[in-house]
Wavefront OBJ file of the C-alpha trace (Angstrom):
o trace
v 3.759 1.599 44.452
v 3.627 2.820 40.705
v 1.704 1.123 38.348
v 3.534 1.035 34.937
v 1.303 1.107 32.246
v 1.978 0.836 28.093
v 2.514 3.743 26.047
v 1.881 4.061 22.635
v 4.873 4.983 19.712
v 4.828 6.947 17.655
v 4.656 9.688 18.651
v 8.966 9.092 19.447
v 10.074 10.556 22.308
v 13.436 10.342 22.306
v 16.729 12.013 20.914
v 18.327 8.718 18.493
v 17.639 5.324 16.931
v 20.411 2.994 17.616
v 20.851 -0.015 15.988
v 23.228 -3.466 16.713
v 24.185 -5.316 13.585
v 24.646 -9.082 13.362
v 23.485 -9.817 16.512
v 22.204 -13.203 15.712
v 24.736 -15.839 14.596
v 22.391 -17.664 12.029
v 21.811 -14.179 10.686
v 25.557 -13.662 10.285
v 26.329 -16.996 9.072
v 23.270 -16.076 6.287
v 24.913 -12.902 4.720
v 28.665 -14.798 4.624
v 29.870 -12.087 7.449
v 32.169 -12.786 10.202
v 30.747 -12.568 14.221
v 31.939 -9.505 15.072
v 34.123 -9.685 18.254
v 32.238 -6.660 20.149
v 28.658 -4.423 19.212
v 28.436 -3.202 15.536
v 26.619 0.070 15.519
v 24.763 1.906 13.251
v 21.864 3.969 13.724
v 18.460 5.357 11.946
v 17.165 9.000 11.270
v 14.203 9.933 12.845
v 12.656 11.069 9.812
v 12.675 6.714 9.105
v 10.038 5.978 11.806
v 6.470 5.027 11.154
v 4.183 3.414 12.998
v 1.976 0.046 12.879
v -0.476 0.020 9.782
v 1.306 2.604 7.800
v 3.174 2.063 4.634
v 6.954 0.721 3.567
v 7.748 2.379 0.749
v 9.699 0.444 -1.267
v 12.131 3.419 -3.319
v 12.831 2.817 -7.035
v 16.198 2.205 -8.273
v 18.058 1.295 -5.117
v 17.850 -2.390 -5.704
v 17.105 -5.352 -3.229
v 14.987 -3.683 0.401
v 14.934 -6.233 2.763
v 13.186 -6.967 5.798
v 14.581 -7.422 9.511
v 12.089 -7.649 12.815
v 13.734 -6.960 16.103
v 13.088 -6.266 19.134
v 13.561 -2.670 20.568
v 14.352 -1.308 24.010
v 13.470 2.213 25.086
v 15.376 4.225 27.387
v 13.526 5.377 30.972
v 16.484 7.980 32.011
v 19.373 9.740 30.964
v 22.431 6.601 30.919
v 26.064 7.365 30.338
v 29.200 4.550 31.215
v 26.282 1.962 32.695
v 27.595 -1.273 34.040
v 26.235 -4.094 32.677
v 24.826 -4.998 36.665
v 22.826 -1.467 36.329
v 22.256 -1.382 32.729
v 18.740 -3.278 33.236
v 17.421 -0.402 35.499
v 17.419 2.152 32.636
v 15.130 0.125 30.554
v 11.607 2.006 30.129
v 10.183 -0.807 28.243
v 10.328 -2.972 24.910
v 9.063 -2.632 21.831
v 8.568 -4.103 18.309
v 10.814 -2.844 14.831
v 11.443 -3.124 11.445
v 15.013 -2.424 10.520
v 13.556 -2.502 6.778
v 17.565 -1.969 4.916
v 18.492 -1.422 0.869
v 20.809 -4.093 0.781
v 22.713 -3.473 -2.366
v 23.687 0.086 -1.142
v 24.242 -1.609 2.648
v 26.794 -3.885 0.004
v 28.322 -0.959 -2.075
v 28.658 1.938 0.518
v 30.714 0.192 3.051
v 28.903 1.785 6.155
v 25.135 1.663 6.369
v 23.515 4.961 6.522
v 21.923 5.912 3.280
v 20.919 1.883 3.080
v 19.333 1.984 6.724
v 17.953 5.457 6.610
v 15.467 5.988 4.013
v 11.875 7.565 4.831
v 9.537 4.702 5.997
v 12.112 2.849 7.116
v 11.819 2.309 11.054
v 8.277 0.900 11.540
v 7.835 0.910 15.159
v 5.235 0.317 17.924
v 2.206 0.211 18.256
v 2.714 0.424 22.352
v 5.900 0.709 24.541
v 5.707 -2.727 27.418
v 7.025 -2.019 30.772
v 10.460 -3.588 30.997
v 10.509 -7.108 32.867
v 13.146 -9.613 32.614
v 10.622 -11.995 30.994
v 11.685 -9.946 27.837
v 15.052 -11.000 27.946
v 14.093 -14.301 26.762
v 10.743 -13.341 24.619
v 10.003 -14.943 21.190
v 10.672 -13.101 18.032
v 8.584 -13.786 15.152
v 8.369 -12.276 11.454
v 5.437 -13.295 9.410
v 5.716 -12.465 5.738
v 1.913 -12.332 3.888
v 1.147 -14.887 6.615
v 4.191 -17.018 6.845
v 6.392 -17.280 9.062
v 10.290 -16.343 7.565
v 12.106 -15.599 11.417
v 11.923 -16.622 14.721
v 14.413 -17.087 17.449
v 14.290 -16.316 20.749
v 16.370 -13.406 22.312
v 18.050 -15.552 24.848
v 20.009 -16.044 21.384
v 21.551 -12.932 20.818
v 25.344 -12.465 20.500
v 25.880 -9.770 22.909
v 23.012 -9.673 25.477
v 20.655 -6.454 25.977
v 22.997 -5.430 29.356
v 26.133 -5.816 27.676
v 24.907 -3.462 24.547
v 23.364 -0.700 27.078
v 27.334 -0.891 28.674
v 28.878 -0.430 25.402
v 26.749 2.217 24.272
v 26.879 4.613 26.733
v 30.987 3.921 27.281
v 31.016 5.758 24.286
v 27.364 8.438 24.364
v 24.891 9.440 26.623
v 21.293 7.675 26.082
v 18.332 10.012 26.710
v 15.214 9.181 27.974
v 12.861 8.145 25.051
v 16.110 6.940 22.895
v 15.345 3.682 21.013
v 18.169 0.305 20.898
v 17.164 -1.933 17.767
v 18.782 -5.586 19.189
v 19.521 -7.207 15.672
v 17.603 -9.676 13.908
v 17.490 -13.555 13.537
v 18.191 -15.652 10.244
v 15.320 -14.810 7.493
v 15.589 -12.133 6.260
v 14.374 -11.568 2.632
v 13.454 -8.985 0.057
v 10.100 -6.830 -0.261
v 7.356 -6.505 -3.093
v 4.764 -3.708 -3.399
v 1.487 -5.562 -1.878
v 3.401 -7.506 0.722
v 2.187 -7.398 4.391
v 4.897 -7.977 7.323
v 4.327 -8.892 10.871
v 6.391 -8.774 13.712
v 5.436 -10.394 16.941
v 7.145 -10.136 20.091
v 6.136 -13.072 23.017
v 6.618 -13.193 26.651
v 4.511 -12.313 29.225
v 2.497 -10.428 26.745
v 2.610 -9.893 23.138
v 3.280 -7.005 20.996
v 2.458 -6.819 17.551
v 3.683 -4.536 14.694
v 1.956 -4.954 11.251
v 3.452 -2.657 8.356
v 2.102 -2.810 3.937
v 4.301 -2.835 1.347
v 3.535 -0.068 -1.379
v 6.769 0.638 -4.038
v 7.597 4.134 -4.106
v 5.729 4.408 -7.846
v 2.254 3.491 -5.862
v 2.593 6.345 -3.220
v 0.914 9.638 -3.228
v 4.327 11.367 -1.696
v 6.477 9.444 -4.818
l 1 2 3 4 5 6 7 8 9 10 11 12 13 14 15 16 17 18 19 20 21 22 23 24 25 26 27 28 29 30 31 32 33 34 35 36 37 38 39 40 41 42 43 44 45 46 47 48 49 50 51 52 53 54 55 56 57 58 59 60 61 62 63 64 65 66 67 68 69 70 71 72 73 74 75 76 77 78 79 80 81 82 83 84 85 86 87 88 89 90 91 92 93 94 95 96 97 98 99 100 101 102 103 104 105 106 107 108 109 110 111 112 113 114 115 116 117 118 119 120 121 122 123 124 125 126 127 128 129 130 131 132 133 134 135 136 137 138 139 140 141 142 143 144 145 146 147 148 149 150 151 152 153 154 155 156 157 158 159 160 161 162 163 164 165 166 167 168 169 170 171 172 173 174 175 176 177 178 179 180 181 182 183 184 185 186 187 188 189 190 191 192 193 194 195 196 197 198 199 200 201 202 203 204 205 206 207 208 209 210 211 212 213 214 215 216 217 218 219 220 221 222
């Protein structure tokens, strides 16, 4: 029988970061947005993804960045038109983001790729959890400089993981390594250089993803 064992991320594997918005009804309900009637997608450039302990940096001039934890799931095999009954069975594992988003440009552009996509934007990690359907209903947990600001459980989501792997790949093929952000609960809030975030994901095991705040003035790339 094979053993699956955790993997650490980064380094990302994968071809695409995909991203479901307004997933979580409080989280709608928050912004003053409508629940949308099927998967709103968006994705992430790769060039966005760091890992746990690095830096958010916060980019002068853009406004209001925001935080959003979620949950992620990585892709085990290529996955094109999966049912929903099979869609579980292409699942390498979960994972732990930060969909960290410019909200005044997510506001003023319409669609959400220069707000979603700036460098530093996609903590993710630290380790990759064999898939189990434990996961499905795991606790999601943001901690802002040590309080908690979000946490719902993913049995909550709008449109469950199975029924975003179906929609997805009616429309692209998912490569193995690909990462699926699953939208984030009611919370969400704006960033400060200095400020520490923590995402914790709870089921059968936890995985924890701990990113600093630094404003783009502060870093030695500004």
């Amino acid at each position: 029988m094979e053993i699956k064992q955790s993997r650490k991320i980064p380094p990302f594997t994968g071809t695409k970061i995909l991203c479901v918005g307004r997933n979580y009804k409080p989280h709608v309900e928050e912004l003053g947005n409508s629940i949308p009637k099927e998967p709103l997608w968006f994705s992430k450039p790769l060039s966005s993804i760091i890992g746990s302990g690095e830096k958010i940096i916060l980019p002068e001039g853009f406004g209001r960045i925001d935080y959003e934890g979620e949950m992620a799931l990585v892709i085990s095999k290529k996955a094109r038109n999966l049912s929903p009954n099979e869609a579980l069975d292409f699942l390498e594992g979960v994972t732990v983001a930060l969909d960290i988003t410019a909200r005044e440009l997510q506001k003023q552009d319409g669609q959400w790729t220069r707000a979603k996509g700036f460098d530093t934007f996609c903590p993710l990690g630290p380790f990759v959890v064999p898939f189990e359907k434990s996961w499905l209903e795991a606790e999601l947990t943001t901690e802002l400089n040590g309080k908690t600001v979000q946490k719902d459980s993913l049995s909550s989501l709008i449109f469950s993981v199975p029924t975003l792997l179906a929609h997805i790949t009616r429309v692209m093929t998912l490569e193995p390594g690909d990462v699926i952000l699953t939208g984030t609960p009611a919370g969400i809030g704006p960033l400060k250089h200095g400020d520490v975030l923590k995402v914790k994901l709870s089921a059968s095991s936890e995985i924890i993803l701990e990113n600093f705040v630094i404003s783009e003035k502060q870093s030695p790339v500004a």
